[in-house]
C-alpha positions in Angstrom: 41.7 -40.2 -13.6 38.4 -42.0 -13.4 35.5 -39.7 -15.0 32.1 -41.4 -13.4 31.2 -40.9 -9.3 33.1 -42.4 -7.2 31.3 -45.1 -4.7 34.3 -46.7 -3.0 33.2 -44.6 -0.1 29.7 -46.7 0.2 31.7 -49.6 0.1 34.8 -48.9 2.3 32.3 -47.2 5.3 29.3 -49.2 6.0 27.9 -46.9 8.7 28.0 -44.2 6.5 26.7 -46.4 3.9 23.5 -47.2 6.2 22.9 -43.3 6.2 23.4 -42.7 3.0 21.2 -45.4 1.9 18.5 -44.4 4.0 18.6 -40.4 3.2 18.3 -41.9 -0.3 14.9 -43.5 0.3 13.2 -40.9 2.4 14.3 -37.9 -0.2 12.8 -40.2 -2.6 9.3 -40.4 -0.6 9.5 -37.1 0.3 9.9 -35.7 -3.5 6.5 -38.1 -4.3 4.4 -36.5 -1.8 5.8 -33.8 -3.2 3.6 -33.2 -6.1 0.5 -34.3 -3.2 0.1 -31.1 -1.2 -0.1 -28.6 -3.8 -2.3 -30.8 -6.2 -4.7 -31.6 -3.1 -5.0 -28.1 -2.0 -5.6 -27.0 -5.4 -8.0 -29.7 -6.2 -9.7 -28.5 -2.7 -10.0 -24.7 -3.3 -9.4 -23.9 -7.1 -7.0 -21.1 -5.8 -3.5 -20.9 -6.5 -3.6 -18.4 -3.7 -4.1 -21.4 -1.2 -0.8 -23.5 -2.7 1.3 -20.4 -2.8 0.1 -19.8 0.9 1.0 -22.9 1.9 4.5 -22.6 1.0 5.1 -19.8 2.4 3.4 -21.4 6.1 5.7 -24.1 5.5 8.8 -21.7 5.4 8.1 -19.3 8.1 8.9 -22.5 11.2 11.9 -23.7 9.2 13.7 -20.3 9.0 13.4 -21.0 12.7 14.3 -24.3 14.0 17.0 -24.6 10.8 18.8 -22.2 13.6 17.5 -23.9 16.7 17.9 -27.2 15.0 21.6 -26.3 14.4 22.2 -25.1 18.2 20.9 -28.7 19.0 22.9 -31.2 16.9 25.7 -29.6 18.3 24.4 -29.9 22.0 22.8 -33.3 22.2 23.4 -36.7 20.6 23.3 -36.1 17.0 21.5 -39.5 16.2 19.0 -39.7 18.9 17.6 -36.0 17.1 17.6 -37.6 13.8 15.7 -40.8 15.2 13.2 -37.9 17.0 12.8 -36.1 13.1 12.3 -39.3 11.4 9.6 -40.2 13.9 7.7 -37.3 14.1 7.6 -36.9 10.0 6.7 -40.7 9.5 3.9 -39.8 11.7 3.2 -36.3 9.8 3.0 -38.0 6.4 0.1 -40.6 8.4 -1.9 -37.8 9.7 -2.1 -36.3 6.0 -2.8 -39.5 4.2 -5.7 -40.3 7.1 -7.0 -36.6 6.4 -6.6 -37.5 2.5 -9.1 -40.5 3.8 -12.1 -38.1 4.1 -14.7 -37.4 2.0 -14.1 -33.8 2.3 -10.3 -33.5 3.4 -10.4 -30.6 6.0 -7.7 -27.8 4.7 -6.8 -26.3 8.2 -5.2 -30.0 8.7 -2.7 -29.4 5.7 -2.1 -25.7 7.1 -1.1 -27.5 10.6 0.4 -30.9 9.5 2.4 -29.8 6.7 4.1 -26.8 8.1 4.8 -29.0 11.4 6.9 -31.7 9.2 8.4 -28.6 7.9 9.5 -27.5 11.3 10.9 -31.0 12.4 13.1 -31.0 8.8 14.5 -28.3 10.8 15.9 -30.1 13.2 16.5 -33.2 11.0 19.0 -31.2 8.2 21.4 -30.2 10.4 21.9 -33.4 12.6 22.2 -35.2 9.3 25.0 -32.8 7.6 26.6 -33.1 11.6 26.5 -37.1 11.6 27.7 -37.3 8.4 31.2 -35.2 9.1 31.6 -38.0 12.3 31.3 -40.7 10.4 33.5 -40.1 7.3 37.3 -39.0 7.7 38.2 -35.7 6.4 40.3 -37.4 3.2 36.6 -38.4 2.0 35.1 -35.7 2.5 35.7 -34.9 -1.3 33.5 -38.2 -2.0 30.4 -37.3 -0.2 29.1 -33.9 -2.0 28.9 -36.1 -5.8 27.1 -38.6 -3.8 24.7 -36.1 -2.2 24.2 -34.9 -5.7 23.3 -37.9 -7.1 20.7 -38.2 -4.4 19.1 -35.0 -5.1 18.8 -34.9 -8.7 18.0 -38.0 -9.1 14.7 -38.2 -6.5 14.0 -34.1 -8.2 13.0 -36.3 -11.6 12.3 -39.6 -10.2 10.6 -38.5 -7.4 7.5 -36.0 -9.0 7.4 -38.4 -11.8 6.3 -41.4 -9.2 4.0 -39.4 -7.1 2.3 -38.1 -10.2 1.0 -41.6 -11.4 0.8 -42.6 -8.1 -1.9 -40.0 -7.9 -3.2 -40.9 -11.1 -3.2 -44.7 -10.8 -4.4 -44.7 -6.9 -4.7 -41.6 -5.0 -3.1 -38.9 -3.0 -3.7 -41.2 0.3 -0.5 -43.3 -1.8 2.0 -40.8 -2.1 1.5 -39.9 1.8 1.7 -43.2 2.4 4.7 -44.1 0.2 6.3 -40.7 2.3 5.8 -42.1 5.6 7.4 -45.7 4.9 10.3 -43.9 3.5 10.9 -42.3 6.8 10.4 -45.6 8.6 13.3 -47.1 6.5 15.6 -44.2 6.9 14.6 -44.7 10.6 15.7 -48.4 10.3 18.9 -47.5 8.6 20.0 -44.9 11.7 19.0 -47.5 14.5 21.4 -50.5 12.8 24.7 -47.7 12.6 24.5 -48.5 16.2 26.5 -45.8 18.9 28.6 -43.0 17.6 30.6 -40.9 19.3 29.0 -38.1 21.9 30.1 -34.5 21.5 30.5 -32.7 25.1 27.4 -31.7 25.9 27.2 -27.7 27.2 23.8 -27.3 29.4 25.8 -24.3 30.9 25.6 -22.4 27.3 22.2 -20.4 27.0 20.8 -21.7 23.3 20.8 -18.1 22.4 24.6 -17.7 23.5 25.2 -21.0 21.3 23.4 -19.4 18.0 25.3 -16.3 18.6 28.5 -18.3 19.1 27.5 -20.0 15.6 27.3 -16.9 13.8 30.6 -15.1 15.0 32.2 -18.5 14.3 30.8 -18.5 10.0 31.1 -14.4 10.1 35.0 -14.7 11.3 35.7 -17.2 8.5 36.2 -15.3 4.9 36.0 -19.2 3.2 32.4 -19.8 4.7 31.0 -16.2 4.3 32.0 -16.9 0.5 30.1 -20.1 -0.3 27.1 -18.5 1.5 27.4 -15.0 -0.5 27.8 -17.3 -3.9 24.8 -19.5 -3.5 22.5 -16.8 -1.9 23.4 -14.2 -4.4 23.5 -16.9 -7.9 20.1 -17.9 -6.6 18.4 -14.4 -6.2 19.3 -12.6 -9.2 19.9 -16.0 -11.3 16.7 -18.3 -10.3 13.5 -17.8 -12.9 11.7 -20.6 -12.2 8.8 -18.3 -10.8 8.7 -17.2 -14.4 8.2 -20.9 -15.6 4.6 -21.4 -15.4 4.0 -17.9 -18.0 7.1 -19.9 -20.4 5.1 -22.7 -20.6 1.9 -20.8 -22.1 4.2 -19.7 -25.0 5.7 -22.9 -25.1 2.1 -24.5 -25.9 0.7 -25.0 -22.5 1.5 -26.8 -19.3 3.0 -30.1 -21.0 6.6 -28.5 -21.1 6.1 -27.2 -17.6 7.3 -30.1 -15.9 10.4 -30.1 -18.8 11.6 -26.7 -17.5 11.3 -27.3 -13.6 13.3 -31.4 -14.5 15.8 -29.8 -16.9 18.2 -28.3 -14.3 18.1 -31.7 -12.7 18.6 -33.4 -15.2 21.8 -31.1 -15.9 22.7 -32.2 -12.3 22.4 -35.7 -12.6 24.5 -36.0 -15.3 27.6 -33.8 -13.0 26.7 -36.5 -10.4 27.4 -39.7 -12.5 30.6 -37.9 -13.8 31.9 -36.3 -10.8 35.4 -38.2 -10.5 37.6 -35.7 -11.8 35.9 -33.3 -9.0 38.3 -35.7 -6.3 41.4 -34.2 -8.2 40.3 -30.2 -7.7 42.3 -28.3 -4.9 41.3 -25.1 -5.2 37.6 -25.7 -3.7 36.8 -21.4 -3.5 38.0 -20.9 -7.4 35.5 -24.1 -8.4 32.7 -22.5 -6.2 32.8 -19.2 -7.9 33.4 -20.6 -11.7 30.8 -23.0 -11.4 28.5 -19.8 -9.9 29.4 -17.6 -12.3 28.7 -20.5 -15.4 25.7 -21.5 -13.8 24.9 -17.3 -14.4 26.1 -17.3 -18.1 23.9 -20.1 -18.8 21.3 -18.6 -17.4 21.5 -15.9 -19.6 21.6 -17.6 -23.1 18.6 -19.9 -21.4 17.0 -16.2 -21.9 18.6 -15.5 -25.1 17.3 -18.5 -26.8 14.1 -19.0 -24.6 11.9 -18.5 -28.0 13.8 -22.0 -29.3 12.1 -24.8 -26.3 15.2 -27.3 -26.9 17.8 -24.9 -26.9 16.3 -23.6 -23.6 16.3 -27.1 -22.1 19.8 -27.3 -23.0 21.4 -24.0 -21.4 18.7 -24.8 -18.1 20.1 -28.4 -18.3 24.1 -26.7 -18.0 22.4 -24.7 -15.5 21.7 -27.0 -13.6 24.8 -28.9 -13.8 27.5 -25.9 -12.8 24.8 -24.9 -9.6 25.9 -28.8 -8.9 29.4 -28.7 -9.3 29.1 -25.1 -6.9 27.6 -27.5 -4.7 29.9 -30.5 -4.7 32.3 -28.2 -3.9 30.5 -26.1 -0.8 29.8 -29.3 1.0 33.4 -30.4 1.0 34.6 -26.5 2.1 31.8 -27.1 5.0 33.0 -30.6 6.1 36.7 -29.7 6.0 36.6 -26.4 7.4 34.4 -26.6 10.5 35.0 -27.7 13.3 32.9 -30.6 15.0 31.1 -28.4 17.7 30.0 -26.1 15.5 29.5 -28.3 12.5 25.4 -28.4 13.4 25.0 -24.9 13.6 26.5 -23.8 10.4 24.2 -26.3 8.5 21.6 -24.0 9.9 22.9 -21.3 8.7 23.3 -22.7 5.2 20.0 -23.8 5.3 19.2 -20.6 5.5 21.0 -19.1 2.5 19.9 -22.1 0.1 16.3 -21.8 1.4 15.8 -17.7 1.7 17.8 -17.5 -2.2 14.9 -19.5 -4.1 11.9 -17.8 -2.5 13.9 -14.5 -3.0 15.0 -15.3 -6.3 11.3 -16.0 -7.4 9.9 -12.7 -5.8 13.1 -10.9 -7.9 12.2 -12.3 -11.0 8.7 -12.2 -11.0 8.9 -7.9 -10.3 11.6 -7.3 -13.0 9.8 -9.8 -15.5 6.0 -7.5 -14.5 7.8 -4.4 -15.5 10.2 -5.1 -18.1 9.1 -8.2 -19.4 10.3 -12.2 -18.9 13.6 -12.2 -21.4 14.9 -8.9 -19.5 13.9 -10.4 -16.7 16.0 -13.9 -17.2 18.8 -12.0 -19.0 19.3 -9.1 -16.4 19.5 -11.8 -13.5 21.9 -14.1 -15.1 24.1 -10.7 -15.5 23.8 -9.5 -11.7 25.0 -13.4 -11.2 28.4 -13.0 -12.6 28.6 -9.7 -11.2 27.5 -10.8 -8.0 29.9 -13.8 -7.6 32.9 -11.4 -9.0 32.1 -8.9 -6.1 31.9 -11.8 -3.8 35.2 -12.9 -4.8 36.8 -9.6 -4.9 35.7 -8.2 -1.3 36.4 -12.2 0.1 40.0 -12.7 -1.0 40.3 -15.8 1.3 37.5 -17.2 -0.3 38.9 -17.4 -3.8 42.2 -18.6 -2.5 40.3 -21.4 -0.7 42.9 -24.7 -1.1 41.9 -28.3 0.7 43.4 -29.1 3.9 44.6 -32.2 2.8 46.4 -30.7 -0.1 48.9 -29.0 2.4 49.2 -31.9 4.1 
């Protein structure tokens, strides 16, 4: 059994490869600029009112076209949407570093701009997750969610840390700039993977009869309602990273803030480069709900020992790591257990769970921690987790019995 990731995939498929390689670079740009937009706002207004209003203006359009966006990818060609996302977010990431450019940036341009590229990630997420189950055969499916881990937790610490001294060393006009060329490379990667395969197209099926269609499909299916239950429960009771920013006063001020928000990556990174044995796993439902339920438990000694700053790395870091192995193991349930013509619009529907559980998780925290103060407030949530994730698994029998298709082969 080989312990560190797997890459034979990268090298066996080189259309899959091309993606890959090019989601790689555009995350990257995309976590450098991320650091840009709250720091300009802020630097703009003083108000932290602004930045957490922006977020929430860049939420509202995705909630929407994550759905419509699914409905799409599994109408039209898959690729020619993701060359039409890349586009139009290349030319997003221009329009904010030419309003950067200004002497006085104009703010309604961010409130426009930003929440715009938001809405076009929309339609890019799902055709990605879609292209990626046509291009890699169901026996490597296993290979692809340690890969897509690595991606993420590795741009999550790389990323910030770039567009920081980016910022520092040149401006915010750099990080925009750095975004937009990522996209234009990822862009360049999907145009040489040349034709792929086109799904039936159904012009006859209203797009509201198509998303409805989507949701009895993941509804009927025990396996699927499971993995969404997991993650959007673990991630409302068990997120406190709204209660970071008061941590890192007692901690000694906002140097250890960027140490909490990198540690759970850091946790996943190191899952990533050690994800071989995940290959030899067959029961994909029981790994989802450990790894859910751990990810809860450490959650709950990161409260415990939150007074002690390394120990509370540590259990955010194992955090970090079992919500990565719960999500090696989701995208491989999702690849092997939907079908092609619905493939696009269940990836909206997960990007709805993993994108309404943070926001909820913060607003969940940040009440509980008001009244009863921020260790209850960590401790209690990391409880509800396990308790959560038991329920889940108790009223979804099908779901903890999960086994992969190719193991009953």
């Amino acid at each position: 059994m080989k312990p560190l990731i797997n890459l034979s995939l990268l090298r066996r498929n080189p259309k899959f490869r091309l993606l890959y390689m090019g989601r790689f670079i555009s995350f990257m740009g995309t976590m450098v600029a991320s650091v840009a937009l709250p720091y300009q706002i802020y630097h703009l207004t003083q108000s932290t009112m602004m930045v957490g209003l922006l977020s929430l203006f860049q939420l509202l359009p995705l909630l929407f076209t994550a759905l419509l966006g699914g409905v799409f990818a599994d109408r039209y060609h898959r690729r020619a949407l993701l060359v039409i996302a890349e586009v139009s977010l290349s030319c997003g990431s221009l329009l904010l570093a030419g309003n950067a450019l200004l002497a006085t940036p104009r703010i309604w341009v961010l409130f426009v701009v930003a929440p715009l590229m938001s809405a076009f990630n929309g339609f890019h997420r799902p055709a990605f997750n879609s292209v990626v189950q046509q291009l890699v055969a169901k026996k490597d499916y296993a290979e692809v969610g340690p890969l897509n881990t690595f991606t993420f937790s590795l741009c999550a610490i790389a990323g910030p840390a770039i567009g920081g001294l980016l910022i520092a060393h040149l401006s915010v006009v750099a990080t925009f700039l750095v975004d937009s060329a990522s996209f234009m490379a990822s862009l360049s990667a999907i145009l040489l993977i040349g034709d792929m395969p086109r799904l039936k197209e159904r012009r006859d099926e209203s797009t509201w009869s198509a998303l409805r269609e989507g949701f009895r499909y993941a509804f009927s299916r025990q396996e699927l309602l499971g993995t969404y239950a997991v993650d959007f429960l673990a991630m409302v009771f068990g997120m406190p990273m709204a209660l970071f920013p008061a941590m890192a006063e007692s901690y000694g001020g906002v140097k250890t803030l960027g140490m909490l928000y990198s540690a759970p990556a850091v946790g996943a990174l190191v899952i990533s480069l050690l994800s071989g044995w995940t290959l030899h796993v067959k029961r994909h439902g029981a790994a989802v709900a450990i790894a859910a339920s751990c990810w809860g438990i450490a959650i709950v000694l990161f409260g415990v020992f939150r007074a002690h700053l390394w120990i509370a790395l540590t259990f955010l870091a194992f955090a970090g790591g079992f919500d990565a192995i719960s999500g090696i193991f989701r995208n491989i349930m999702w690849n092997e257990s939907v079908s092609h013509e619905f493939r696009g619009r269940l990836a909206g529907i997960e990007m709805l769970s993993y994108l309404s559980g943070p926001k909820l998780g913060d607003t969940e925290a940040g009440l509980v921690a008001g009244i009863f103060g921020v260790s209850a407030s960590i401790i209690s949530g990391g409880v509800l987790c396990v308790l959560a994730v038991a329920a889940s698994c108790y009223f979804l029998p099908k779901f903890w019995r999960y086994r992969s298709l190719e193991s009953t082969k």
